[in-house]
N, CA, C and O of each residue as an XYZ file, in Angstrom:
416
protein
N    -132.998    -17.715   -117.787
C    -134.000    -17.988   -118.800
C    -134.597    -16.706   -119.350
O    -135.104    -16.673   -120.472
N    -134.524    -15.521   -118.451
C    -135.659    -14.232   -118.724
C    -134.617    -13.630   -120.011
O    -135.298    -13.208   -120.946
N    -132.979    -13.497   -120.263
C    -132.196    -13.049   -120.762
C    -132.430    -13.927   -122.143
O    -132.134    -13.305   -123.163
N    -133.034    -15.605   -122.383
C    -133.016    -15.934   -123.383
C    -134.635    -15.539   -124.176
O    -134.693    -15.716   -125.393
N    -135.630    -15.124   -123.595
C    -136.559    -14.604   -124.205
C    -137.037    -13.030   -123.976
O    -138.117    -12.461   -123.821
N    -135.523    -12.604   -124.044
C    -135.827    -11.086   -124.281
C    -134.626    -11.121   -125.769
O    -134.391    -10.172   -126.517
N    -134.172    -12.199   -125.825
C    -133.418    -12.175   -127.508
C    -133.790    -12.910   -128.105
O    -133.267    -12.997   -129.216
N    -134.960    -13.937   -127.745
C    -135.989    -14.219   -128.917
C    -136.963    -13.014   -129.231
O    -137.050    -12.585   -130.382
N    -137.891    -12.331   -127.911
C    -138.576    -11.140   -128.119
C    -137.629    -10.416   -129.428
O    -137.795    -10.450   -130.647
N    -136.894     -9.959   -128.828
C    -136.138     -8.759   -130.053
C    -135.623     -9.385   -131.106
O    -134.928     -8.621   -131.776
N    -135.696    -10.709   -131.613
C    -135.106    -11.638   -132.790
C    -136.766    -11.331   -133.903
O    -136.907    -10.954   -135.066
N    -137.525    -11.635   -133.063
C    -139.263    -11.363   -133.370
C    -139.764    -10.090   -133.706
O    -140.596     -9.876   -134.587
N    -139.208     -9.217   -132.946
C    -139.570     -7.679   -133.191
C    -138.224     -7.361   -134.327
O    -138.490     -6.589   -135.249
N    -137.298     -7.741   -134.285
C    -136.688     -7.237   -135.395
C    -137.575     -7.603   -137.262
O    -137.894     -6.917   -138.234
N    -137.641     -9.101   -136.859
C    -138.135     -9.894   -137.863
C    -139.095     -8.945   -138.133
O    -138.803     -8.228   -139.090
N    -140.372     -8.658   -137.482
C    -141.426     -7.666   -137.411
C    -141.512     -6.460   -138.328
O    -142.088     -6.464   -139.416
N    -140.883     -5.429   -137.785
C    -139.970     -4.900   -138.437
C    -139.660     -4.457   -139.803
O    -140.086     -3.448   -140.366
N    -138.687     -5.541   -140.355
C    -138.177     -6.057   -141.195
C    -139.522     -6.427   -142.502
O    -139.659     -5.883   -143.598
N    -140.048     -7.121   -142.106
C    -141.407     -7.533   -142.626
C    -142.490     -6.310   -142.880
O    -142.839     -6.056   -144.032
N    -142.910     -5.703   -141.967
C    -143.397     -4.496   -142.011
C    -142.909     -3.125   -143.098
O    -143.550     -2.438   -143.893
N    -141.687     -3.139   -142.738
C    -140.886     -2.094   -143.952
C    -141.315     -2.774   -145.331
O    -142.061     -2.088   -146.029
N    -140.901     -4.189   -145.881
C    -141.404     -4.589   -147.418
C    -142.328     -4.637   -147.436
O    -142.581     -4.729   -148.637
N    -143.460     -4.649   -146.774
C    -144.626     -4.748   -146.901
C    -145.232     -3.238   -147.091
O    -146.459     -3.336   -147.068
N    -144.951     -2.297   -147.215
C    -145.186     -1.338   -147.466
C    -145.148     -0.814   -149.246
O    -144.163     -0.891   -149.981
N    -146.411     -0.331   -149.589
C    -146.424     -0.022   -151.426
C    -145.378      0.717   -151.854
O    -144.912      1.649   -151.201
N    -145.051      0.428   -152.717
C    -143.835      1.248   -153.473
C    -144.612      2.035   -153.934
O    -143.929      2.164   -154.950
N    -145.810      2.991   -154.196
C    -145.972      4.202   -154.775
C    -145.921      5.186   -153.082
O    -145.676      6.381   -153.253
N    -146.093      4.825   -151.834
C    -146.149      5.091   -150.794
C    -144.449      5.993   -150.831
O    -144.124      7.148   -150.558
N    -143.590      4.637   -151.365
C    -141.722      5.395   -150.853
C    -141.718      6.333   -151.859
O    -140.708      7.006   -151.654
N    -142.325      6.780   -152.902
C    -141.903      7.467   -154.280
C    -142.458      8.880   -153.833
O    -142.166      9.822   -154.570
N    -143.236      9.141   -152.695
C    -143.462     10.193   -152.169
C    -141.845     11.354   -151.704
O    -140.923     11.015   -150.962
N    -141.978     12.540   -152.353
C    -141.605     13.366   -151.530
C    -140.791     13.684   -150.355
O    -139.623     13.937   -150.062
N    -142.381     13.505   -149.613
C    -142.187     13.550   -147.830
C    -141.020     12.373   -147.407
O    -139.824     12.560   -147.185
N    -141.724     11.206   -147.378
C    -141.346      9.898   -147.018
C    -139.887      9.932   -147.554
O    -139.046      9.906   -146.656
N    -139.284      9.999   -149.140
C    -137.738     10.361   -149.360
C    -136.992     10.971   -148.068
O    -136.140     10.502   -147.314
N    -137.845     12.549   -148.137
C    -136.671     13.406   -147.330
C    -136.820     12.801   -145.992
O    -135.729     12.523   -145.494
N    -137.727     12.546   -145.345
C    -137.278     11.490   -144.318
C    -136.946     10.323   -143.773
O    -136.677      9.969   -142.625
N    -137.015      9.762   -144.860
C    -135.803      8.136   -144.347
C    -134.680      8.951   -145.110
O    -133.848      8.065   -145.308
N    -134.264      9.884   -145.548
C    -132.706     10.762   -145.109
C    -132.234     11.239   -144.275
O    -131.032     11.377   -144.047
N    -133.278     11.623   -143.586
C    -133.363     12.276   -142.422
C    -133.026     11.084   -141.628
O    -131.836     10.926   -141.354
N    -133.669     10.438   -141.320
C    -134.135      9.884   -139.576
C    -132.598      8.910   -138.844
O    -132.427      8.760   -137.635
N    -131.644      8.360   -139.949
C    -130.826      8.026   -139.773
C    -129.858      9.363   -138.469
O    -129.593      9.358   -137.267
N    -129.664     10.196   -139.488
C    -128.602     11.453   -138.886
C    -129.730     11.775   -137.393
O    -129.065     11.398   -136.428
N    -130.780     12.176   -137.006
C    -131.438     11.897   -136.276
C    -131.409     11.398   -134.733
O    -131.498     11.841   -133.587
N    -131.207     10.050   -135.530
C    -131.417      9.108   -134.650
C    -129.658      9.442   -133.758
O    -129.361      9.832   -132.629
N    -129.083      9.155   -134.628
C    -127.556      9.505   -134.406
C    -127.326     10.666   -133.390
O    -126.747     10.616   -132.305
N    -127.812     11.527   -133.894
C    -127.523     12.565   -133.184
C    -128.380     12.514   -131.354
O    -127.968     13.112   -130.360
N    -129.483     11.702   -131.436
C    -129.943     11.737   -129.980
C    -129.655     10.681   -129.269
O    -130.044     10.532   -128.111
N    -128.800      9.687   -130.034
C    -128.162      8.733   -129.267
C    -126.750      9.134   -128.442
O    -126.418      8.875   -127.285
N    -126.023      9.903   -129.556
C    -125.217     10.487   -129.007
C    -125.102     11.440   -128.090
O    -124.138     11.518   -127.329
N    -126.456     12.539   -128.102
C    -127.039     13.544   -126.759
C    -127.228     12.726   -125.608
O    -127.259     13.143   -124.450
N    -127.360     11.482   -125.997
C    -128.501     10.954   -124.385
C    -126.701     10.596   -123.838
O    -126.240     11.246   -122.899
N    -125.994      9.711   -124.426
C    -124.942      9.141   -124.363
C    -124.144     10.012   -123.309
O    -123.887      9.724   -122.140
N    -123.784     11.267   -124.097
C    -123.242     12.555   -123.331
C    -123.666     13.123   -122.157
O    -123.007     13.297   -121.132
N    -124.487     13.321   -122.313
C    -125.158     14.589   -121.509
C    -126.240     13.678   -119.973
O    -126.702     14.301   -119.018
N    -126.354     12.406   -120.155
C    -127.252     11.768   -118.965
C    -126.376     10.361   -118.437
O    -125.436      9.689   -118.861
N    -126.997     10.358   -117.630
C    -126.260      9.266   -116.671
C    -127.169      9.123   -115.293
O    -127.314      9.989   -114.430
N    -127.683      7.928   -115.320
C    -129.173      7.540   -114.550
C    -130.429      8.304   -114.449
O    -131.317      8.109   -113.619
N    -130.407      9.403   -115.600
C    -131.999      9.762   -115.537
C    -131.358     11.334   -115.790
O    -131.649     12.163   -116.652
N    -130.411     11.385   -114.726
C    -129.669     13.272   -114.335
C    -128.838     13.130   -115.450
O    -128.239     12.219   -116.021
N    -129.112     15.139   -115.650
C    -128.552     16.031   -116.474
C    -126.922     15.608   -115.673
O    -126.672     15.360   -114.493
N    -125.744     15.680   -117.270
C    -124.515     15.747   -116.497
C    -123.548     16.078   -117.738
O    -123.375     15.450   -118.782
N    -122.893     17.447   -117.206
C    -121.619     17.997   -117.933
C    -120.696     17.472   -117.349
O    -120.481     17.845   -116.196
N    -119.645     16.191   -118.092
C    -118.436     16.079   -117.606
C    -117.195     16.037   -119.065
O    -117.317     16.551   -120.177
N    -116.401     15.471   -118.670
C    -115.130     15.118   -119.734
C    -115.776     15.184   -121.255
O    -115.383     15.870   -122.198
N    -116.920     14.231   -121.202
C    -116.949     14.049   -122.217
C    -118.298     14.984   -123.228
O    -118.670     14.574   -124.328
N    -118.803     16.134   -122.625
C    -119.435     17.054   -123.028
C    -118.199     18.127   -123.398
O    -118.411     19.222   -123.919
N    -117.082     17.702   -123.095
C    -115.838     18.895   -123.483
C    -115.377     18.231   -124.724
O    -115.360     18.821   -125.805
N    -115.122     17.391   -124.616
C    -114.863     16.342   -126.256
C    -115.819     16.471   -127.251
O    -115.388     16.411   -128.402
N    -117.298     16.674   -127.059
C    -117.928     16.525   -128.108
C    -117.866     18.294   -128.607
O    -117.925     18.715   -129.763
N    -117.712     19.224   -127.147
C    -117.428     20.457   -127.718
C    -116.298     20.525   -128.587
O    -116.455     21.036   -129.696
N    -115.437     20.186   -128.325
C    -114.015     20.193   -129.345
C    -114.423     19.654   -130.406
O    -114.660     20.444   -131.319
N    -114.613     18.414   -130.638
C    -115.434     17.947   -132.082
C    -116.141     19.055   -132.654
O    -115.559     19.753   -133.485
N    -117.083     19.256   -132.385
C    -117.771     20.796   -132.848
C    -117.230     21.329   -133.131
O    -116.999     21.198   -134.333
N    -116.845     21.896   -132.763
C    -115.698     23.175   -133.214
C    -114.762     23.057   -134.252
O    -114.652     23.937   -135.107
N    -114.038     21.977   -134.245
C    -113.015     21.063   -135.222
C    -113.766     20.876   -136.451
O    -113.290     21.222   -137.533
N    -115.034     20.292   -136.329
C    -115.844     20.330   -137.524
C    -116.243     21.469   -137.806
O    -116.667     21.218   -138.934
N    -116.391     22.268   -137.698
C    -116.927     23.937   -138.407
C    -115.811     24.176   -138.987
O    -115.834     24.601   -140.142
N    -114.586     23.958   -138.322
C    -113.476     24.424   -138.954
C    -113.209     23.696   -140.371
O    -112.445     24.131   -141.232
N    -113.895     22.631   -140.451
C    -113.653     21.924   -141.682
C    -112.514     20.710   -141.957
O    -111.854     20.364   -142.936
N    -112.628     20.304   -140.717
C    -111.250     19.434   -140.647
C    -111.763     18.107   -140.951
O    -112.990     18.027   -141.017
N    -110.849     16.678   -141.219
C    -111.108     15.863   -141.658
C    -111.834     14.641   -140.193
O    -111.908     14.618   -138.964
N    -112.093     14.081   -140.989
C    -112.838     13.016   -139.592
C    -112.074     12.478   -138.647
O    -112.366     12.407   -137.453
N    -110.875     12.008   -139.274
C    -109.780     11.753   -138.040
C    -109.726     12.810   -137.196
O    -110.258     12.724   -136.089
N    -109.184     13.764   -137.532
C    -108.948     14.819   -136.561
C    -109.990     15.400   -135.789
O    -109.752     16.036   -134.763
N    -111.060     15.225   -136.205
C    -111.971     15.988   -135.222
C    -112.332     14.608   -134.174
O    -112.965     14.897   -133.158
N    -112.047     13.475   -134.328
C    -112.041     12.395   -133.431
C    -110.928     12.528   -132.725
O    -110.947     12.325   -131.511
N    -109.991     12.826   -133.267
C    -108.352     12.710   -132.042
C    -108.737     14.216   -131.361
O    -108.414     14.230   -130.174
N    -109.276     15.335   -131.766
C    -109.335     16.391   -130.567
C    -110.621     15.816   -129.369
O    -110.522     15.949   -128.149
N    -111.410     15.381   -129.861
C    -112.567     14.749   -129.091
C    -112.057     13.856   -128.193
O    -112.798     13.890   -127.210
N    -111.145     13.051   -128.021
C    -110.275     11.988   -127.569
C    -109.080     12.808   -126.804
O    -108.628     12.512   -125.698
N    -108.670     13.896   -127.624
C    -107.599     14.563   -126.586
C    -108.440     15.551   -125.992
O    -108.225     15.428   -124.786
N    -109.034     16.199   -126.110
C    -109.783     17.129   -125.259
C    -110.162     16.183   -123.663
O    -109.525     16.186   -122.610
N    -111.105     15.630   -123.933
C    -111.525     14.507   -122.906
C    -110.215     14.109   -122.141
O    -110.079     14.435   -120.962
N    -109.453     13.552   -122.674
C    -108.610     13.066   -122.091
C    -107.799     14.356   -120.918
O    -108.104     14.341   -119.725
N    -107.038     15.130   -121.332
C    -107.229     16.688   -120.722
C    -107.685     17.177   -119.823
O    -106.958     17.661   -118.955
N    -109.359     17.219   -119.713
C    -109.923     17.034   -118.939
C    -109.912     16.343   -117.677
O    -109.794     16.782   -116.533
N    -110.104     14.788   -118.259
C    -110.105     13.877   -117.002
C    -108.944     13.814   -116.247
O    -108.989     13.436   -115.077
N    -107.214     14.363   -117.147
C    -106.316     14.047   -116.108
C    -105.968     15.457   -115.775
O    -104.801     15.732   -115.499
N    -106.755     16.229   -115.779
C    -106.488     17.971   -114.985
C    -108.034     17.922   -114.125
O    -108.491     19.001   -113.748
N    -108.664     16.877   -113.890
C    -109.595     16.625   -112.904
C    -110.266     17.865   -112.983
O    -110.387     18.343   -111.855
N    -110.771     18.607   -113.908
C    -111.777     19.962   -114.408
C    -113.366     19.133   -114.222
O    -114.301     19.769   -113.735
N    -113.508     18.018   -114.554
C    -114.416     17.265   -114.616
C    -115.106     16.417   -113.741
O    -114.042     15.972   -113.312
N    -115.857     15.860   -113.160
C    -116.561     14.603   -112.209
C    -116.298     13.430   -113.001
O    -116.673     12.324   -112.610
């Protein structure tokens, strides 16, 4: 039962939300500030989902396989390469890794 009113809760808080954002004045979004950051907050958000994703695992700091993949990505992207490819080195790097056991 606790699993079906924690997805009404978040059906409610989304709704919330949702409601809250239109309810906000349109001379408020025509600001400046407010532009450059709902440009912002997307890439953001992205980016510390993907840090926590990587880099933690139950609370602890942790370099494994897949902190070597996102390094290769990096790198692949500076170089200017296309999105596939900096996903297949991220995918082969990792992979590399885990079966030359360099990694936990």
């Amino acid at each position: 039962m606790s699993v079906w009113i924690a997805i009404g809760l978040t059906a409610l808080g989304c709704y919330a939300a949702k409601l809250l954002g239109l309810s906000v004045p349109e001379g408020m979004l025509e600001r400046p500030l407010v532009k450059r950051l709902v440009t912002l907050l997307p890439v953001a958000l992205l980016a510390a989902l993907t840090a926590q994703q990587t880099f933690s695992e139950g609370g602890a700091l942790l370099l494994d396989a897949k902190a070597a993949g996102l390094a290769a990505a990096a790198v692949v992207l500076l170089l200017r390469a296309p999105f596939l490819v900096v996903i297949a080195a991220a995918v082969l790097v990792t992979a590399a890794v885990r079966a030359l056991g360099w990694a936990p």
